[in-house]
C-alpha positions as CSV (number, residue, x, y, z in Angstrom):
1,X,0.0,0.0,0.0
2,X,1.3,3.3,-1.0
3,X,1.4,5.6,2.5
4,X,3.6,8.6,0.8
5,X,0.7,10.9,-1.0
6,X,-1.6,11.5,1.8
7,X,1.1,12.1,4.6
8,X,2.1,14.9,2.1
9,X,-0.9,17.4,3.1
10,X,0.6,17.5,7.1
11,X,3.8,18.9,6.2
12,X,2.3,21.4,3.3
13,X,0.0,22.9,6.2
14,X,0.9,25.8,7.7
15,X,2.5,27.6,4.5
16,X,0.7,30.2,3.0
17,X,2.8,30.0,-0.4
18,X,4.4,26.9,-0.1
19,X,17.4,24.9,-1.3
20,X,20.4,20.9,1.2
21,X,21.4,24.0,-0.1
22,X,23.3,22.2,-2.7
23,X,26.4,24.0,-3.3
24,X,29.4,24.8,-1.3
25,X,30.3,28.6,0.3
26,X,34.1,29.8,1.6
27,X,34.7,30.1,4.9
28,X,34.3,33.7,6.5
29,X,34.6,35.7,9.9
30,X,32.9,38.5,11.0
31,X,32.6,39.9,14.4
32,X,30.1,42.3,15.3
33,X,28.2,43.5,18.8
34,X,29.0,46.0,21.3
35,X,28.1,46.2,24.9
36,X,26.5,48.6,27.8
37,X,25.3,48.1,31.0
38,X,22.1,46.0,29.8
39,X,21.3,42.0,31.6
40,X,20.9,39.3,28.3
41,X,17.2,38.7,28.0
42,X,16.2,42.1,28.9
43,X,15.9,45.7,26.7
44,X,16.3,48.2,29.3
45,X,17.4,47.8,32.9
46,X,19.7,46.6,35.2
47,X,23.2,45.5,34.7
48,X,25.5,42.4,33.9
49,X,28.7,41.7,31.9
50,X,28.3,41.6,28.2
51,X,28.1,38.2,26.8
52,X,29.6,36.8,23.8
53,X,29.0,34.1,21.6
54,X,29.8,32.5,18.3
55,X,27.9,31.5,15.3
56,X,28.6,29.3,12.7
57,X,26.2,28.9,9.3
58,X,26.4,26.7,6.7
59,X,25.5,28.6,3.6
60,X,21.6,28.9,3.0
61,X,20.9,31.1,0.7
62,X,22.1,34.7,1.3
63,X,21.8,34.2,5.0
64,X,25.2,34.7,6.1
65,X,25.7,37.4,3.5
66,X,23.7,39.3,5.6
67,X,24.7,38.3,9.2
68,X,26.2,41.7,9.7
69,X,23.3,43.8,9.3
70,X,21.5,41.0,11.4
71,X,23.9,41.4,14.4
72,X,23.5,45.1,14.5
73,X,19.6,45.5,14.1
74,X,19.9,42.6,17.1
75,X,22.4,44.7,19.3
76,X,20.0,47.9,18.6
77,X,17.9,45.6,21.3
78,X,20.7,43.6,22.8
79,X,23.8,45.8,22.8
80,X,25.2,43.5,26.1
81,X,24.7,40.7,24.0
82,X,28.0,40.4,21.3
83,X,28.3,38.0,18.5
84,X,30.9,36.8,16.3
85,X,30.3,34.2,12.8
86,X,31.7,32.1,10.1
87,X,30.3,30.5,7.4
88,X,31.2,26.4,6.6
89,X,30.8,25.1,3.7
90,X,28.9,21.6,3.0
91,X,32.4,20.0,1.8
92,X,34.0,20.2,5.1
93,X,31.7,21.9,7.8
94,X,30.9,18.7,8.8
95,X,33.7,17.3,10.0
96,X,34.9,20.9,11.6
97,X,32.2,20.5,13.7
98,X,32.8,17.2,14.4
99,X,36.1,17.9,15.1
100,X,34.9,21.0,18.2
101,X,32.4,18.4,19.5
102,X,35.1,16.1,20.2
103,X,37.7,19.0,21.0
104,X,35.1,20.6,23.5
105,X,35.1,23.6,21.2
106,X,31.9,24.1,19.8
107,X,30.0,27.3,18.9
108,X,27.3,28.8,20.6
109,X,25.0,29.1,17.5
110,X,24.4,27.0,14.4
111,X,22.2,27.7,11.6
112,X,22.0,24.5,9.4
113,X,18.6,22.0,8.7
114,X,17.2,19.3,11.3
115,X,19.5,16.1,10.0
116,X,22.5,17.9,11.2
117,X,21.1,20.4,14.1
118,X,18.6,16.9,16.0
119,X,19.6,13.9,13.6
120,X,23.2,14.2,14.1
121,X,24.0,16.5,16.9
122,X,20.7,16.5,19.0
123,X,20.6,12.8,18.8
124,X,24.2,12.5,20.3
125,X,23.0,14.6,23.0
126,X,25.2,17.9,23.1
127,X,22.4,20.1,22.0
128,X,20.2,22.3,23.8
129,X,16.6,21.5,24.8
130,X,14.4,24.5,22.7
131,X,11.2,23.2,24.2
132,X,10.7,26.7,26.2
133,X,10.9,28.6,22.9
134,X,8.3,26.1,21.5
135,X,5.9,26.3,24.3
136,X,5.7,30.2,23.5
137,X,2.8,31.7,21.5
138,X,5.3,32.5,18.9
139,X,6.0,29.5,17.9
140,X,1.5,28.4,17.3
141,X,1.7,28.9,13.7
142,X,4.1,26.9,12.9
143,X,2.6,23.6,11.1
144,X,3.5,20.0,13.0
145,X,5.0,18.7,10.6
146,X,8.0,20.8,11.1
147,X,7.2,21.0,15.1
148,X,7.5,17.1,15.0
149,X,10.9,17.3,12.9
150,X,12.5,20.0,14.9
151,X,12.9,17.3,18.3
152,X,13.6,13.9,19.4
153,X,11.9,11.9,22.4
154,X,9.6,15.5,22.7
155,X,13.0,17.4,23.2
156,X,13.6,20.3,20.6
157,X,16.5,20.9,19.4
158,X,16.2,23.4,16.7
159,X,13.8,26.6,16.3
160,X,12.9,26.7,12.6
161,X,13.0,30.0,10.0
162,X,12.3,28.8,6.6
163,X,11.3,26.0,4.6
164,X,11.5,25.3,1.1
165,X,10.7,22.2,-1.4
166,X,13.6,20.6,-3.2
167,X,12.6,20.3,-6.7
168,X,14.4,19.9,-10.5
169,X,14.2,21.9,-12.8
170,X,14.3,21.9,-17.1
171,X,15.9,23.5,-20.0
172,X,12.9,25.1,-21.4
173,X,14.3,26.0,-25.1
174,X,15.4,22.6,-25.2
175,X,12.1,20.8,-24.2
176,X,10.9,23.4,-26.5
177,X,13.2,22.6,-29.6
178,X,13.0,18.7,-29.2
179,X,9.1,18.5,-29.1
180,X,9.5,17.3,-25.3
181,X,7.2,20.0,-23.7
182,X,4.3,18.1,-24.6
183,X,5.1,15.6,-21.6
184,X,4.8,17.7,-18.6
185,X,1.9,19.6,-17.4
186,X,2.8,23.5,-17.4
187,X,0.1,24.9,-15.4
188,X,0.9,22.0,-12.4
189,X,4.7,21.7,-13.4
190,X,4.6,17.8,-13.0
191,X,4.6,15.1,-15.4
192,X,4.6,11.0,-15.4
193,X,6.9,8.7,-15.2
194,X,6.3,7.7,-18.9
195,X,6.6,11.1,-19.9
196,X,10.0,11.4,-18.2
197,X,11.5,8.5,-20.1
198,X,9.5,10.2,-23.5
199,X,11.2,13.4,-22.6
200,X,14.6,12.7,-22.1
201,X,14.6,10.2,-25.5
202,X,13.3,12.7,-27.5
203,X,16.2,15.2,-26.2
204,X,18.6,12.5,-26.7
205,X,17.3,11.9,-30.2
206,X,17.6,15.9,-31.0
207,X,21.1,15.6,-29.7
208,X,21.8,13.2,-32.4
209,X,20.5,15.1,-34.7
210,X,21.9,18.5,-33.9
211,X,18.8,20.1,-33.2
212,X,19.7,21.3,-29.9
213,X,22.6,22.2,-27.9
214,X,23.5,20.1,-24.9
215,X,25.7,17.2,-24.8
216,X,23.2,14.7,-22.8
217,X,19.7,15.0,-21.5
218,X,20.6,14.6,-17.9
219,X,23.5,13.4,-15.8
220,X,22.7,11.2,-12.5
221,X,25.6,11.8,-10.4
222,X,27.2,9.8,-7.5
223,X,30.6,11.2,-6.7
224,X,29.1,11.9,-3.5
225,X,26.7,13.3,-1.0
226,X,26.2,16.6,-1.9
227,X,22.8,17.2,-3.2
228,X,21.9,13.5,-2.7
229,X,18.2,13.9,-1.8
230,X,17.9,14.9,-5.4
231,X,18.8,11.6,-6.8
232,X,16.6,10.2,-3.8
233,X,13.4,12.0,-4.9
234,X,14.3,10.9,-8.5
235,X,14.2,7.5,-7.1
236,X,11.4,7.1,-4.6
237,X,8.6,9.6,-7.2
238,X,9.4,7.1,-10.2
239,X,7.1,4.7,-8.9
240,X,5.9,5.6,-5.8
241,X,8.1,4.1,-3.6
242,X,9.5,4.9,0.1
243,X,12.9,5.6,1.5
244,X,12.2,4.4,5.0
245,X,9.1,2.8,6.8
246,X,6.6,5.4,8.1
247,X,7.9,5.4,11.5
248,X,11.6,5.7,10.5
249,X,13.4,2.7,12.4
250,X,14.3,1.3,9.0
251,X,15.6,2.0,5.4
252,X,13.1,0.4,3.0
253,X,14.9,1.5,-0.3
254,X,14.7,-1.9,-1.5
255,X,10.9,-2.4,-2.3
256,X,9.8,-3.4,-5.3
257,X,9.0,0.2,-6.3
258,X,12.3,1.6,-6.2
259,X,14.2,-1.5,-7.6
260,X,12.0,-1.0,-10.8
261,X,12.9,2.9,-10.4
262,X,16.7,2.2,-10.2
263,X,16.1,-0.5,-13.0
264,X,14.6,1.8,-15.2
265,X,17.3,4.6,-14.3
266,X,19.5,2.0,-15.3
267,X,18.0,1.6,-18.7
268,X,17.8,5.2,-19.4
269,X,21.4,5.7,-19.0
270,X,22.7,2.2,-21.0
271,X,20.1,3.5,-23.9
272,X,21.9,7.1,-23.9
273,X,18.6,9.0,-22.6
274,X,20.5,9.7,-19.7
275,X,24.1,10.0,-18.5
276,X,25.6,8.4,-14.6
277,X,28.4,10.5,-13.6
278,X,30.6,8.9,-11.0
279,X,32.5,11.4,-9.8
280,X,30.2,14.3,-10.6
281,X,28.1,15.7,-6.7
282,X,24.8,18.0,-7.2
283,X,27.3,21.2,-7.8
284,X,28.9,19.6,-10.7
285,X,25.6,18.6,-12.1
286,X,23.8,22.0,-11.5
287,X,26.9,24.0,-12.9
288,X,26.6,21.7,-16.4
289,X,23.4,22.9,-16.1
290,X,23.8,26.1,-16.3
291,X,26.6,26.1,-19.0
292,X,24.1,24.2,-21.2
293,X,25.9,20.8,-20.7
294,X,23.2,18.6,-19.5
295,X,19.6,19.7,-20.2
296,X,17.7,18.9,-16.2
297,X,19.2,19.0,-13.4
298,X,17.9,17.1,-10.5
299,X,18.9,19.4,-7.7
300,X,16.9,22.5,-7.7
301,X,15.8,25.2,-5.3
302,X,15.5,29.1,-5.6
303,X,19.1,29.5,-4.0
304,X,20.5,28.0,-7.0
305,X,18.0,29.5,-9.2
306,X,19.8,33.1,-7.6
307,X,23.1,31.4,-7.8
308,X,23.2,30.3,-11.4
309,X,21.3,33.2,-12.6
310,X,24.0,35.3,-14.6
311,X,24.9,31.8,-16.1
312,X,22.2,30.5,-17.1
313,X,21.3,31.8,-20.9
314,X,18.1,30.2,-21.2
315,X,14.6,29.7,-19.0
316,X,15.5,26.9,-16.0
317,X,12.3,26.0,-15.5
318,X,11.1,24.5,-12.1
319,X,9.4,20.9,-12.4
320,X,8.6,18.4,-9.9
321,X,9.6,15.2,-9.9
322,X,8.3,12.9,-12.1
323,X,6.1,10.1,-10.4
324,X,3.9,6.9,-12.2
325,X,0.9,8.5,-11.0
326,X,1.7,12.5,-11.8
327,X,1.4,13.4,-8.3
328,X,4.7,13.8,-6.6
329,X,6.5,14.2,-3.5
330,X,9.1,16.4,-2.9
331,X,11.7,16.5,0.0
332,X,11.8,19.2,2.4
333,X,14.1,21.4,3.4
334,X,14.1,23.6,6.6
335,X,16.5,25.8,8.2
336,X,17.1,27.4,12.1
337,X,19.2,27.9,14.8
338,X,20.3,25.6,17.4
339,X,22.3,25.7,20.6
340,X,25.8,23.7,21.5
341,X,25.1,22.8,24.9
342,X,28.5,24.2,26.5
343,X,27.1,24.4,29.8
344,X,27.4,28.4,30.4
345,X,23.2,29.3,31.2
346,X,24.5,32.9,30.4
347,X,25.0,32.1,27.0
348,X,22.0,29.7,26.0
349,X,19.5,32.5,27.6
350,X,21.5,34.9,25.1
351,X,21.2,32.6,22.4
352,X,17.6,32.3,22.7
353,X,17.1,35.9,22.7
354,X,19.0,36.2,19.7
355,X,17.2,33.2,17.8
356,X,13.7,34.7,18.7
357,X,15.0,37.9,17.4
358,X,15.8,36.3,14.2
359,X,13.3,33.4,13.7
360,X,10.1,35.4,15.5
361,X,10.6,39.2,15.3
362,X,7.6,40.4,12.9
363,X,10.1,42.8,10.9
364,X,13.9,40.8,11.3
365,X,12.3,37.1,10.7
366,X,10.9,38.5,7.5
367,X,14.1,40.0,6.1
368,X,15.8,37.0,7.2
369,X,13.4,34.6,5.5
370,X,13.9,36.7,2.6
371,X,17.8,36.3,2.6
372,X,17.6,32.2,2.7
373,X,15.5,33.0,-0.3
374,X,13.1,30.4,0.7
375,X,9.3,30.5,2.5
376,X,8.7,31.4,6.6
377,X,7.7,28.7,8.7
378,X,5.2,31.0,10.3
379,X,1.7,31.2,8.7
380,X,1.1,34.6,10.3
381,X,3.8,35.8,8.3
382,X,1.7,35.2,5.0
383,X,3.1,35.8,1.7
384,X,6.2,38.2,2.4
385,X,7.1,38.2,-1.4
386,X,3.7,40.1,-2.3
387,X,5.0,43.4,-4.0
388,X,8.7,42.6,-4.5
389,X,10.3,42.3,-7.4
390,X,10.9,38.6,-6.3
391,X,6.9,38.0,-6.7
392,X,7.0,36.5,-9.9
393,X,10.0,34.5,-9.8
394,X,9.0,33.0,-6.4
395,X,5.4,31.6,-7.5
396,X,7.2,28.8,-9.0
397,X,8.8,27.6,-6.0
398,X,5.7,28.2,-4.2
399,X,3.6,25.8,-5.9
400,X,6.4,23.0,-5.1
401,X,5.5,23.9,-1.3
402,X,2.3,21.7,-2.6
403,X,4.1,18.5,-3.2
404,X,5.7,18.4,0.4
405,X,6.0,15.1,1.3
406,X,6.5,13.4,5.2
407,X,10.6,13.8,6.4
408,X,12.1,11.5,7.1
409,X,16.0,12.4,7.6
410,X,15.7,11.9,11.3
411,X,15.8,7.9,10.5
412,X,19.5,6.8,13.2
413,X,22.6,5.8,10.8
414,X,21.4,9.0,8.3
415,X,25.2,10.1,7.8
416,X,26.4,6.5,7.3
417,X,23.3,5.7,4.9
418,X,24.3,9.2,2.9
419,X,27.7,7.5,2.4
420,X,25.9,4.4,1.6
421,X,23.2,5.9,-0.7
422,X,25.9,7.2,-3.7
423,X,28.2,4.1,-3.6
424,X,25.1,1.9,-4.5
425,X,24.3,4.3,-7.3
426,X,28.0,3.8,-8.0
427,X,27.7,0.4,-8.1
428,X,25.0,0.2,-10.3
429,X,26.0,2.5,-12.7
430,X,29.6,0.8,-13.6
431,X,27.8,-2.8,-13.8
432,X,30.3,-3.0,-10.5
433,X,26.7,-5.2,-9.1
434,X,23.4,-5.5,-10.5
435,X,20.1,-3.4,-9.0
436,X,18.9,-5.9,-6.7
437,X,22.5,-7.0,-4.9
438,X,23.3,-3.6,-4.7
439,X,20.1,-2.2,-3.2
440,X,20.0,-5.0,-0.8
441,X,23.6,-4.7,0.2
442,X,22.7,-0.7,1.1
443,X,19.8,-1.2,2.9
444,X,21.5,-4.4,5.0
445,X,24.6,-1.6,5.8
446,X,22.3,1.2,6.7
447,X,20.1,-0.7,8.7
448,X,22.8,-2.1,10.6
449,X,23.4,1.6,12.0
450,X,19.8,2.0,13.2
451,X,20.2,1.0,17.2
């Protein structure tokens, strides 16, 4: 029995109108703040010594591009309260902060999504508890969907800002020029499974032909993790399969459905109408996508849409993935602030104050949602595109908020299984093993992490 569609309406409810980031950022430093003779946690009275703390961001959007003008609106209400940031990159943030967990030298602040901030970190039990933040009545309009994702065991360990779909998008002009538009649904932006594998042989047959100008229809990569829940949500919407069971305490990639989904992809690329690249992750992928190289791309957000931008001569237009039955799921992504649990109360009641300033204030959470580039959590906030020049080119990416599907990358043994996940694509695309040995050899190893 297929239990993805319907569990898809609890995560879309609570956005008005609706990016594992996919690429990489350089590593920055920034300190900001100031100080007076105000307490943290107060605007007015009193006195204490000025606290400081650090923040470290992976890079969402143009989040961190803005931290500075973030810090000083925050100290025009917190002066006591200073705070210094860097931006990690996806390549190595990781293991930097798994090397000041281990070193007892962890930031204060971290702004990431909930695999890393209460999969990874929460889960291993050197995160802060949230759950006063959530039991305030700023946190009501935010939809459960998220509120469930955000904690483990009832304890929260993130406080969300922004969500966003993760979607793919087309080359229009070359849909367009190869007669391939006629297999997906422009006013819904989805299309069928059959229509995929129509699509990408007819691009492949222009391509022969010289008719248009890409080199392949569309690359599946597997050099590594980055962007992998692209290549997931190819996998799992082909024929409606499931990535884990519905409670999470198991990785259920080899059902029937997504065997005949990695068959097919398997097909698709030994018959030309797609391409595997082994060594290629999501930015490799989305950057041939933007020269014209490769005419989809399965990783696809507005970030990258911003990102690619000046590159990109021609329309990238925003599709959903395909699915047998035309109605897809897409993966979620959303992004907040957590707390390292470094045992100084001083600094976690700062930290709070500055994460509702940022994820809560009616004016700052706005801007900030903004500068992800992505949609606010918070239904109260409504549509806070409506009169910017953005309007337009948001809608899109709105209407993938639609397709949300339930998230699942809380399931134990998710960094070992990410590891797992593009090796087994690996090894099906070199004929290293066939589908079915493969699959079950991923799933057997991932489970085997799940305590």
């Amino acid at each position: 029995m297929n239990m993805r569609k319907p569990l898809a309406l609890l995560l879309a409810a609570g956005l008005t109108l609706g990016l594992a980031a996919c690429g990489g950022g350089a590593t920055t430093e920034s300190p900001s703040g100031g100080s007076s003779e105000t307490p943290a946690g107060s605007t007015g009275s009193g006195s204490a010594e000025t606290v400081s703390l650090t923040l470290w961001t992976y890079p969402v959007g143009s989040f961190a591009d803005n931290l500075d003008a973030t810090i000083a609106a925050f100290n025009e209400v917190h002066p006591e309260i200073q705070i210094t940031y860097e931006t990690i990159d996806y390549q190595n943030g990781d293991t930097r902060v798994t090397s000041a967990i281990q070193g007892g030298s962890t930031p204060d602040l971290i702004f990431e999504g909930p695999e890393r901030l209460v999969g990874n970190w929460g889960r291993s039990g050197v995160m802060v508890d949230l759950s006063d933040l959530w039991a305030e009545d700023a946190a009501s309009d935010i939809s459960a969907g998220i509120a469930e994702s955000s904690q483990l065991d009832g304890a929260y360990y993130m406080y969300p800002l922004s969500v966003t779909a993760h979607s793919m998008a087309i080359n229009y002009e070359v849909f367009e020029a190869a007669g391939a538009l006629q297999y997906i649904d422009e006013e819904t932006r989805t299309w069928t499974t059959d229509g995929f594998v129509s699509a990408m042989a007819a691009i492949r047959d222009a391509i022969a032909a010289g008719t248009v100008n890409v080199i392949t229809p569309g690359i599946v990569y597997c050099g590594g993790q980055g962007g992998d829940q692209g290549t997931r949500a190819l996998v799992n919407n082909l024929y409606s399969g499931y990535f884990t069971n519905e409670d999470g305490t198991a990785y259920t990639a080899d059902s029937a459905e997504n065997i005949q989904a990695l068959e097919l992809l398997k097909t698709m690329v030994d018959d030309g109408s797609l391409d595997a690249n082994t060594s290629f992750v999501a930015s490799d992928e989305l950057q041939a996508f933007a020269n014209q190289t490769c005419a989809v791309t399965f990783c696809w957000n507005y970030s990258n849409y911003v990102q690619y931008a000046e590159q990109t001569q021609f329309t990238p237009y925003v599709m959903a993935f395909p699915s047998d039955d035309g109605v897809p799921e897409l993966e979620m992504g959303f992004y907040g602030l957590g707390i390292f649990d470094n045992g100084d109360e001083a600094k976690i009641e700062a930290a709070k104050e500055f994460i509702r300033f940022v994820c809560n204030d009616e004016t700052q959470a706005v801007e900030c949602v903004k500068q992800t580039g992505f949609f606010p959590v918070h239904e109260n906030f409504g549509d806070v595109y409506a009169g910017t020049d953005e309007e337009e080119t948001k809608a899109p990416f709105a209407l993938m908020s639609t397709y949300l599907g339930r998230f699942y990358n809380l399931t134990p043994g998710w960094t070992e299984q990410r590891t797992n996940w593009w090796n087994m694509l690996q090894q099906i695309f070199t004929d290293a093993k066939d589908v079915q040995t493969a699959v079950t050899d991923y799933v057997t190893a991932s489970n085997a992490n799940i305590g």
